[in-house]
C-alpha positions as CSV (number, residue, x, y, z in Angstrom):
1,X,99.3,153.7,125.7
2,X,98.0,155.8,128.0
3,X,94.4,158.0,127.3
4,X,94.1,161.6,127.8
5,X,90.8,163.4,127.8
6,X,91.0,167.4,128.2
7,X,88.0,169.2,130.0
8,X,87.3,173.0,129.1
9,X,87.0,175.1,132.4
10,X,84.7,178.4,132.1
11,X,83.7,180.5,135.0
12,X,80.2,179.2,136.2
13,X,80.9,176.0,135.7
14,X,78.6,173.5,137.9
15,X,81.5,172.0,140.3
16,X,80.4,168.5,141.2
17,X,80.3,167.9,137.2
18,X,83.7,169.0,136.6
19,X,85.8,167.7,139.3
20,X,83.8,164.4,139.6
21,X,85.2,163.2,136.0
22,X,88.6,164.1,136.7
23,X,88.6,162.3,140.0
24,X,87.0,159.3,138.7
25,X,89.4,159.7,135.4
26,X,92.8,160.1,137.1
27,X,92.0,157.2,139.3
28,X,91.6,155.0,136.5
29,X,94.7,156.0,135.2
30,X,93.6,158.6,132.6
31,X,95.9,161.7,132.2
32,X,93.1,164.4,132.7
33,X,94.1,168.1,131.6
34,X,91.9,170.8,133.1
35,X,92.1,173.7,130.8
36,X,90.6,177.3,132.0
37,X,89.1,179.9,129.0
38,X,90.5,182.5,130.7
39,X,94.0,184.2,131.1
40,X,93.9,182.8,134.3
41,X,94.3,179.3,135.7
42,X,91.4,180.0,138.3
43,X,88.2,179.6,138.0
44,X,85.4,179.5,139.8
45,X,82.4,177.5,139.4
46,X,78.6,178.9,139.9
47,X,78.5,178.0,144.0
48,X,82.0,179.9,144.6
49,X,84.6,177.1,144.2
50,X,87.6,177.8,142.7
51,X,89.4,175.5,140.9
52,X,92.8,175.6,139.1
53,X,93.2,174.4,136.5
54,X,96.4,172.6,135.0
55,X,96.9,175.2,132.0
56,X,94.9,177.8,130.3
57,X,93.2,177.3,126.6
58,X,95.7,180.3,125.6
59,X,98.8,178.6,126.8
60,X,97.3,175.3,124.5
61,X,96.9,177.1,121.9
62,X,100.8,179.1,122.0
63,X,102.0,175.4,122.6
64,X,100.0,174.1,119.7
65,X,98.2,171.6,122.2
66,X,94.9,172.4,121.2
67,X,94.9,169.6,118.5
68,X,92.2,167.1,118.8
69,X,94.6,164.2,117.3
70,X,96.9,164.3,120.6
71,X,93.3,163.9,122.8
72,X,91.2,160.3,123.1
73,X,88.5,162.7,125.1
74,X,86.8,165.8,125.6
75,X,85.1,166.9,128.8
76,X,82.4,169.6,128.5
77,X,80.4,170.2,131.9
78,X,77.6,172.3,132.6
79,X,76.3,174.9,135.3
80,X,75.6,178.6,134.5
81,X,76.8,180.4,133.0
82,X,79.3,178.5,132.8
83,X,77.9,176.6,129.8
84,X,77.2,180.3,128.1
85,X,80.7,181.1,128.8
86,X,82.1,178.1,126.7
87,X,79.5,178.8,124.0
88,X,80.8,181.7,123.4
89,X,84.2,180.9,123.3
90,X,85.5,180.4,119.6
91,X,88.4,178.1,120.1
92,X,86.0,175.5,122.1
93,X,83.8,175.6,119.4
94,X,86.7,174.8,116.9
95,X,88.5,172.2,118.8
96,X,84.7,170.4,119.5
97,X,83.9,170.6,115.8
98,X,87.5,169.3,114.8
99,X,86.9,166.6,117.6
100,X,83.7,165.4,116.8
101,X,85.1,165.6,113.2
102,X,88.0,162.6,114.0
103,X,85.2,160.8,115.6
104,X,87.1,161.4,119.0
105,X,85.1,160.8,122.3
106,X,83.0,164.1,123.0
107,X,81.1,164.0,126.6
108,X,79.1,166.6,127.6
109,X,77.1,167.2,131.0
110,X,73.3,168.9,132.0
111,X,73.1,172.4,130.0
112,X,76.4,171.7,127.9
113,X,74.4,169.1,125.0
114,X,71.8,172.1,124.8
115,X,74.4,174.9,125.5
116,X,77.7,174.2,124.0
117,X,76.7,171.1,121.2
118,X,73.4,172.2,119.8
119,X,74.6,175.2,118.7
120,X,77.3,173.3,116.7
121,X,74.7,171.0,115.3
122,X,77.0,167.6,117.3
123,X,73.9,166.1,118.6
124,X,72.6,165.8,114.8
125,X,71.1,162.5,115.0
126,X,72.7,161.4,118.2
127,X,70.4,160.2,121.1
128,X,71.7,162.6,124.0
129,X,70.3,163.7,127.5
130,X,70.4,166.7,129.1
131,X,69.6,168.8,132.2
132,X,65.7,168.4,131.9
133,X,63.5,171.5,130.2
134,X,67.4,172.4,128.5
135,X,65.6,170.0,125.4
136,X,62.9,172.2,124.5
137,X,63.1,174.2,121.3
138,X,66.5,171.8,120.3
139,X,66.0,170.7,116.7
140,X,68.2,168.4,116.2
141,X,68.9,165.1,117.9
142,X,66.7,162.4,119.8
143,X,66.6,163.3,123.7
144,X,66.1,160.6,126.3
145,X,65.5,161.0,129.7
146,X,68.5,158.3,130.3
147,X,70.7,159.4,133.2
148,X,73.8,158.7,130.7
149,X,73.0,158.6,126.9
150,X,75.9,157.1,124.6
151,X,75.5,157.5,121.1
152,X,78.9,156.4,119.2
153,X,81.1,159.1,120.4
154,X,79.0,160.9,122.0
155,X,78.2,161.1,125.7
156,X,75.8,162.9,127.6
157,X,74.5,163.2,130.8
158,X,72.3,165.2,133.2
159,X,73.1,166.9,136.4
160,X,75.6,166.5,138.8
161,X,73.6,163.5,140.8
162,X,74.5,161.8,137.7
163,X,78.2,163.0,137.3
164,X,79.7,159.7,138.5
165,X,77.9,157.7,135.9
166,X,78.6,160.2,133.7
167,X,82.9,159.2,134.8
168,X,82.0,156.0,134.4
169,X,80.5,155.9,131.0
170,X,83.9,157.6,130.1
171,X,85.9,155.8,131.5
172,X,84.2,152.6,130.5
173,X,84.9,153.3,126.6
174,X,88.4,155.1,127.2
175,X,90.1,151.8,129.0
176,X,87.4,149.1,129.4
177,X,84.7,147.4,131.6
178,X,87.3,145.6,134.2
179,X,88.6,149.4,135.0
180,X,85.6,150.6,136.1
181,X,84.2,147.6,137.6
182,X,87.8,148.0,140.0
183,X,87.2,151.6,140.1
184,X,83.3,151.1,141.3
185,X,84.6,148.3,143.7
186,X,87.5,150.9,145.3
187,X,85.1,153.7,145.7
188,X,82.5,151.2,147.4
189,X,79.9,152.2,145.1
């Protein structure tokens, strides 16, 4: 069966963490949906890339797509105010909650743990990294300085040098060791 995992899109989003994951993703066979918060499929990301994404989170939501049972994964990267911008969006927060809920796969990226899942108290008792200084003030969780932290369901990371871990760790619990370790072999790393 194959695994889908569904990364939110906001404008200001920090590029390498975005399009690293789906790269890494869709080469290991994932299905990887890009979803934008706006009405628009563009977006662009805090150094002036412009992406498109494959659908918009209002087109999910006419479509009734934005149900975390038909998802194994949810992407959440970071870059400002990009991270802000997802914050503040209601149905992320909704879909994340529901996610986390199922005990579906929730990985998150430099300021989105401190951004987009404190807020929603997810990291509540969950080891987690994060883009470093975005800990201070959190109150809940157990921060590491781990490049990638995986806590049950939970994956976090810290900044776009570690974005390919970051894939990895994903990709790693979505369809197993051997994938990546072919995946890691192909892209010579």
């Amino acid at each position: 069966m194959e695994k889908k995992a569904l990364i939110f899109l906001a404008d200001g989003f920090e590029e390498v963490e975005a399009a690293t994951p789906v790269d890494y993703l869709r080469r290991a066979g994932i299905k990887v949906v890009m979803a934008a918060i706006g009405k628009n499929a563009a977006v662009t990301g805090s150094h002036g890339i412009t992406l498109t994404a494959d659908t918009t989170l209002e087109t999910m939501e006419k479509q009734g797509e934005l149900n975390p049972d038909g998802w194994d994964c949810v992407i959440i990267p970071g870059g400002m105010p990009g991270s802000k911008n997802l914050a503040a969006c209601a149905p992320v927060g909704e879909f994340l909650k529901k996610t986390s809920g199922k005990g579906k796969l929730i990985a998150a990226i430099c300021a989105a743990p401190a951004v987009v899942l404190a807020p929603l108290d997810l990291l509540e008792g969950k080891r987690f990294t994060c883009y470093p200084g975005m800990e201070q003030g959190l109150t809940s969780g157990i921060w590491t300085e781990d490049k990638v932290a995986t806590d049950g369901s939970l994956i976090t990371s810290r900044a776009a040098g570690t974005a390919a871990e970051f894939a990895f760790a994903i990709i790693r619990i979505l369809v197993g060791s051997d994938q990546e370790k072919k995946l890691r072999s192909a892209l010579l790393l």
